[in-house]
C-alpha positions in Angstrom: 0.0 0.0 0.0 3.0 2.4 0.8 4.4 1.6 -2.4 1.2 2.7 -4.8 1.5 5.9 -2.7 5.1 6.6 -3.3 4.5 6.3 -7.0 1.3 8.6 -7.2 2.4 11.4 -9.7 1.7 14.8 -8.0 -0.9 16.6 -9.1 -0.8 19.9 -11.0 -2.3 21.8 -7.9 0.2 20.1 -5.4 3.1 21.4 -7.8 1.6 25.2 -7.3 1.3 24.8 -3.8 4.8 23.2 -3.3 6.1 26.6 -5.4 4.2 29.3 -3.8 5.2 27.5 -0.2 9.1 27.1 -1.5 8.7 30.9 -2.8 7.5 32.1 0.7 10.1 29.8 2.4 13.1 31.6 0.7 11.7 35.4 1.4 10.8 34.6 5.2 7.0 35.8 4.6 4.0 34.3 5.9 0.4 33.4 4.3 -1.4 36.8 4.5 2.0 38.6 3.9 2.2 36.5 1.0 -1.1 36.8 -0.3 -1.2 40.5 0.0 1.9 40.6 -2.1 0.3 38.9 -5.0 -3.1 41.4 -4.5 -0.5 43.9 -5.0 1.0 42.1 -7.7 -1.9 41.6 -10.1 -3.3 45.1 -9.7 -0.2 46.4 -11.1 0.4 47.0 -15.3 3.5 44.5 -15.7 3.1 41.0 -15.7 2.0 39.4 -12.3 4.5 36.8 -11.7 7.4 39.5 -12.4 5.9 42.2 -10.3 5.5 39.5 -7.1 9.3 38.9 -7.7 9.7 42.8 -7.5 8.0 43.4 -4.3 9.4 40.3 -2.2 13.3 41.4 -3.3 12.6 45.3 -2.2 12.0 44.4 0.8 14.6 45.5 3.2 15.8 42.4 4.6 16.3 41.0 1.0 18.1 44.3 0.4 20.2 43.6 3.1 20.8 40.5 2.4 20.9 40.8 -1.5 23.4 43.6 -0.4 25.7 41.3 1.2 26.1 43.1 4.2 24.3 39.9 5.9 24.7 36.8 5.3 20.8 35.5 5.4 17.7 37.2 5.0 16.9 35.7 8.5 20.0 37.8 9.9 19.2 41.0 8.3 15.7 40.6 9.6 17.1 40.7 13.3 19.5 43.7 12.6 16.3 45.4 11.2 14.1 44.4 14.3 16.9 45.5 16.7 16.9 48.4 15.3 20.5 48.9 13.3 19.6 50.3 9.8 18.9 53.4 8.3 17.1 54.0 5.0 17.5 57.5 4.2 18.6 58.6 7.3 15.8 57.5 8.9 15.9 54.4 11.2 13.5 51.7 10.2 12.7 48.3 12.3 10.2 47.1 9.7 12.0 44.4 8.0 8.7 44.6 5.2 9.8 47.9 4.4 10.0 48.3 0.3 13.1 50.1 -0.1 12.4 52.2 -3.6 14.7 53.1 -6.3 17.4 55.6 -5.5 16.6 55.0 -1.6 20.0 54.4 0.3 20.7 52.3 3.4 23.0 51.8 5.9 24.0 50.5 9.1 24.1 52.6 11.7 26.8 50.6 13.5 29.2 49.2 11.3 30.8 46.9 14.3 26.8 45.1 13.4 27.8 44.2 10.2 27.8 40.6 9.2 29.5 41.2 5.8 28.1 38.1 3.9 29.8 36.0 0.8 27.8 36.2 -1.8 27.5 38.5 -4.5 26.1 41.5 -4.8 23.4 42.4 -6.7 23.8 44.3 -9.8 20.6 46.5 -9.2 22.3 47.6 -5.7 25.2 50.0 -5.7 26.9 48.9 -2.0 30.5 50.5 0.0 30.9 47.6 2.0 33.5 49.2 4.2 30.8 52.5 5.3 28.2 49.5 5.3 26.0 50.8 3.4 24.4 50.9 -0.5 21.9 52.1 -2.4 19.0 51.1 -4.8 20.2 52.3 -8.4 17.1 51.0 -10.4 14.2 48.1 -9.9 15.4 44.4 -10.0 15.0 42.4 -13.0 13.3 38.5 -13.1 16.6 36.9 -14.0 18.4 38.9 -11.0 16.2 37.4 -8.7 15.4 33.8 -7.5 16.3 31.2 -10.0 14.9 28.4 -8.2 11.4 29.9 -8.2 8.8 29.4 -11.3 6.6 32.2 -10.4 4.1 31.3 -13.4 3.3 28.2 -10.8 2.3 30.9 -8.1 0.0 33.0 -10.2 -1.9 30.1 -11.1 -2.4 28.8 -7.9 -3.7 31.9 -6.9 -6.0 32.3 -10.1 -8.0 29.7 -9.1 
């Protein structure tokens, strides 16, 4: 009986769902977040999937993170939270925030820097050793997530 179940093909919902859920995984959002995200999303001109994409990677811990002052999304939410960053001078503990284009951030204590790996993104314009960068224009779909087929989340939430 075990075996029949291992070999059931999934179904074309449970791909969606198994998208949308990897997708809000990788960006640290919950359901509602999530959801209001996509709202967002399809009541905006450009194509849905794309403009999802767009909101979840300005948010300020992916900026952060993207940034590569941090080196997860989950540590740049804490430095957010405890209040370390600065978007145009302004401090912000709202790890949601949607940084906009020519925004700049920074933290306010470099000694709190976690200076991360990875590369930065080519949409953010980053000083690593003042810890802090800017937003020079909007993130394109093959800047962001690779491992995420958006297409699979707008359909699940177009049913």
């Amino acid at each position: 009986m075990s075996r029949k179940r291992a070999m059931r093909k999934i179904s074309e919902y449970g791909k969606q769902l198994a998208e949308k859920q990897k997708c809000k995984a990788e960006y640290g959002v919950r359901e509602k977040q999530f959801s209001n995200y996509y709202k967002k999303a399809s009541a905006s001109v450009g194509i849905t999937g794309e403009e999802l994409l767009k909101g979840l990677e300005l948010r300020l811990d992916n900026v952060l993170y993207r940034s590569g002052l941090y080196h997860s999304r989950k540590q740049a939410r804490q430095a957010i939270v405890h209040g370390h960053i600065c978007v145009d001078d302004k401090l912000v503990n709202i790890p949601s925030y949607q940084i906009g284009i020519h925004q700049e951030f920074k933290i306010k204590d470099p000694k709190n820097a976690r200076l991360g790996e990875q590369e930065v993104a080519k949409w953010l314009k980053v000083d690593q050793k003042k810890c802090s960068g800017k937003v020079e224009r909007l993130p394109e779909r093959e800047e962001s997530s690779q491992e995420i087929d958006e297409q699979l989340v707008v359909e699940f939430y177009s049913r």
